[in-house]
C-alpha positions in Angstrom: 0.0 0.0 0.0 1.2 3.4 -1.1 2.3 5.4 2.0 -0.3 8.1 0.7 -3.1 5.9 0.8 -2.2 4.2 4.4 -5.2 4.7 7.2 -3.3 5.6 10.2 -6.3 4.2 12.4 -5.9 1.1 10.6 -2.1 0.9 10.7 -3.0 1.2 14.9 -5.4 -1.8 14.4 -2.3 -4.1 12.6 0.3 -2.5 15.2 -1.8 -3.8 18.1 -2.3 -7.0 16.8 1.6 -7.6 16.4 1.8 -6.5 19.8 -0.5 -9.3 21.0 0.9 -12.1 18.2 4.3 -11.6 19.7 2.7 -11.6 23.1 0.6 -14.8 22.8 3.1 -16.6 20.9 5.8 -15.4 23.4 3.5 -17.7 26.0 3.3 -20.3 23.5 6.8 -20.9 23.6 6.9 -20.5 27.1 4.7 -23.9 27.4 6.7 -25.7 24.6 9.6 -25.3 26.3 8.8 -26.5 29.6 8.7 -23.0 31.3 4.6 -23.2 32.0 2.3 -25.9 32.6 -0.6 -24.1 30.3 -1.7 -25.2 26.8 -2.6 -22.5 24.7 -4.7 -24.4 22.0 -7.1 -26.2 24.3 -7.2 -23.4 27.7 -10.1 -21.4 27.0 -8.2 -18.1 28.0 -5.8 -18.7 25.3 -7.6 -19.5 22.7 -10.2 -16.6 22.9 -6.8 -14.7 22.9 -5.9 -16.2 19.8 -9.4 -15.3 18.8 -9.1 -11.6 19.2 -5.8 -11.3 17.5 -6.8 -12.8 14.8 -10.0 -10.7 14.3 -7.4 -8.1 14.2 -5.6 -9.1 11.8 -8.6 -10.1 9.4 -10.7 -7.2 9.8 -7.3 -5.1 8.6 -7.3 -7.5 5.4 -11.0 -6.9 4.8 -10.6 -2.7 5.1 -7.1 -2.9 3.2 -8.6 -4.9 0.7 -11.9 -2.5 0.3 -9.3 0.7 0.3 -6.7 -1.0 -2.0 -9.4 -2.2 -4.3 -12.7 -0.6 -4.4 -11.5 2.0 -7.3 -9.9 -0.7 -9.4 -7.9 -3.6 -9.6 -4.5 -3.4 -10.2 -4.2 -7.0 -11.7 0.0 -6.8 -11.6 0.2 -5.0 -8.3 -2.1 -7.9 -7.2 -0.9 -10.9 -8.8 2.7 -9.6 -7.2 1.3 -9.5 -4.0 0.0 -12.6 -4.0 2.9 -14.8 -5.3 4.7 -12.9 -2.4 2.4 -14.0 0.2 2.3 -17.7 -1.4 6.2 -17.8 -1.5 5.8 -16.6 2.4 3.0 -19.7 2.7 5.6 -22.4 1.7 8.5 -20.4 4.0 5.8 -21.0 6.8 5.0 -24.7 5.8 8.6 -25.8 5.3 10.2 -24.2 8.7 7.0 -25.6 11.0 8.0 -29.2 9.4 11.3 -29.1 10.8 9.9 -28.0 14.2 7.1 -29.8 14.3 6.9 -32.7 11.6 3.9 -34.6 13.4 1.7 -30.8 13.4 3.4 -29.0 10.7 1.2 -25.7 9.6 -0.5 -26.2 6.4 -2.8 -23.4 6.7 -2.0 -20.2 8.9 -3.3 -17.0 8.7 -0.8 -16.2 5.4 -2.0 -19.0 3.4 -5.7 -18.2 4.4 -5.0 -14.5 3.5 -3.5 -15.7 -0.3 -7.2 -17.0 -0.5 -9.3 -14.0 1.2 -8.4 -11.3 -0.9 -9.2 -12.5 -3.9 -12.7 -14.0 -2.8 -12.8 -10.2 -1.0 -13.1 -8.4 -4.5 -16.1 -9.8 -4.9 -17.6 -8.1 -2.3 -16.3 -4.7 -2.4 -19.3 -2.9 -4.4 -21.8 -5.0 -2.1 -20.7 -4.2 1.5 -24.2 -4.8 2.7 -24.6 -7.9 1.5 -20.4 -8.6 2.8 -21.5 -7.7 5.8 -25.0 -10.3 6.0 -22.9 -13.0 5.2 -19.9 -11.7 7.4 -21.9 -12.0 10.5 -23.7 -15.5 9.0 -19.9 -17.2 8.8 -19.6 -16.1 12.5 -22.8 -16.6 14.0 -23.2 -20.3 12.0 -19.9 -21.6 13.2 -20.6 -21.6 16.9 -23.9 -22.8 16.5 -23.0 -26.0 14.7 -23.1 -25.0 11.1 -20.9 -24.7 8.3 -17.7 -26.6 9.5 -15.8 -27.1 7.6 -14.4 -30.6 8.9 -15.4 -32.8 5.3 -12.7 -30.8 4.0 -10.4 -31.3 6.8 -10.9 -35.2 6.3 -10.1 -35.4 2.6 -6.9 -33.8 3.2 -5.8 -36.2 5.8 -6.4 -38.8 3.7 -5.8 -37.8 0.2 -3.2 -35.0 0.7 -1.5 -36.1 3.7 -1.5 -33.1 6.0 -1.4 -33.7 9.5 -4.6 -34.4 11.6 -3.4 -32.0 13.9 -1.3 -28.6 13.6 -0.1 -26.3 15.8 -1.9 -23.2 13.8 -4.6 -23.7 11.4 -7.3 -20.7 10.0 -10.0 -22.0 8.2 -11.9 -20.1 5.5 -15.2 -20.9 7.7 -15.7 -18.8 10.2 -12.9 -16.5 9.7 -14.1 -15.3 6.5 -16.8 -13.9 8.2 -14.1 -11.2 9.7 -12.9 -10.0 6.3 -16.4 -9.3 4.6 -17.0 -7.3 8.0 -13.9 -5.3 7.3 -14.8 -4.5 3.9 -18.6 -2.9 5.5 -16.8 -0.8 7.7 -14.3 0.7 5.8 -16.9 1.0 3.2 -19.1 3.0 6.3 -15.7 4.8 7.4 -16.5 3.6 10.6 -12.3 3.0 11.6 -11.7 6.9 11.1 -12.0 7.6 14.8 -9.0 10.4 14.3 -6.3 8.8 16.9 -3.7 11.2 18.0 -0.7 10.8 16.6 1.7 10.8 19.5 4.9 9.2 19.6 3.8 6.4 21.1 1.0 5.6 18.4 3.7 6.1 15.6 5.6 3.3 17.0 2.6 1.3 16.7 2.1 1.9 13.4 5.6 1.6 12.5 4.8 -2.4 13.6 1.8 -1.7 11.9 3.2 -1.3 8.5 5.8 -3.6 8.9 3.6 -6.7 10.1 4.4 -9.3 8.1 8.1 -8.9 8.4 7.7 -9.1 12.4 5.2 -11.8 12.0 8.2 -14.4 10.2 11.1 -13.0 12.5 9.4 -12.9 15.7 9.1 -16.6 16.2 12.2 -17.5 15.3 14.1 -15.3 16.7 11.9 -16.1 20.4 12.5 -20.1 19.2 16.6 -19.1 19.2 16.6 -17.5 22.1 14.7 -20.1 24.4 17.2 -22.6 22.5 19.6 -20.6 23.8 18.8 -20.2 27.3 18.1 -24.2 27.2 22.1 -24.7 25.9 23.3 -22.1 28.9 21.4 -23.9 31.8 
């Protein structure tokens, strides 16, 4: 995104979520390595945690996608984009195998966003409707409805991905967030004029650079517990 078109208020939504990614998967590693007794993808704490972080994060693709989009569609700009995030997808897959070969991450919130956006451009001239079946996806999931498990089972048998992975975000009910984000950027409801102190800049500075932090963070956190683990 060109930095004249950037939404400070948005690039304060991304910059907080980093903030609580690194946070959350700062206690994640804390339980892998021994250091706390907690598991953060069964306790209920943790995973509504992991649920509000990645809301974040999805309703900022939704309102980037809406802003980036809704005047035209750069195919090149967006085909780029895309291969980037897809090279990134692989990265992810590829380094979680040599970590964890029995859970290794097939679908994280990178390869899920490859998906999102383009689905999202169909939405962007019908925010209404986004938003009706935004609030369906999240409301349906909860109650029973449109798992997405069928799916899951093919690929365990067919594909070969693991029944079980340490980070996985399906299209159903997450979806749901993105079509939401492209309603309210379409209503302008994020433009609640933050101050821009120093503080809030250095937010956004994380902001804008959150899918750099997003593949250092862990390993750098996974090198350092290694570390620590080597000098006891």
């Amino acid at each position: 995104m060109n930095e004249k078109n950037r939404v400070f208020e948005l690039d304060v939504l991304r910059g907080v979520a980093v903030i609580l990614m690194v946070v959350f998967h700062f206690g994640f590693d804390l339980a892998e390595f021994g250091y706390a007794s907690y598991r953060t993808t069964v306790d209920l704490e943790w995973k509504v945690f992991r649920s509000v972080i990645l809301s974040m994060f999805l309703l900022a693709v939704g309102m980037s996608s809406y802003l980036a989009y809704v005047k035209g569609i750069n195919k090149k700009k967006l085909f780029k984009n895309l291969v980037k995030l897809s090279l990134v997808s692989v990265a992810i897959s590829m380094g979680s195998y040599l970590v964890f070969p029995h859970a290794w991450i097939y679908f994280d919130v990178i390869h899920f966003i490859v998906i999102a956006i383009p689905l999202s451009l169909v939405f962007l001239h019908i925010p209404r409707l986004s938003l009706v079946l935004g609030l369906i996806l999240l409301m349906g999931y909860p109650l029973g409805y449109l798992h997405m498990d069928s799916f899951h089972n093919l690929g365990v048998e067919y594909l070969h991905i693991p029944r079980f992975t340490v980070d996985i975000v399906s299209l159903s009910p997450w979806f749901g967030m993105v079509l939401i984000g492209i309603f309210v950027m379409h209503k302008k409801m994020f433009n609640i004029k933050l101050k821009q102190t120093i503080m809030m800049k250095k937010i956004t500075f994380l902001g804008k650079h959150s899918l750099l932090i997003y593949l250092l963070h862990q390993p750098i956190l996974f090198a350092i517990f290694n570390l620590i683990r080597i000098l006891r």
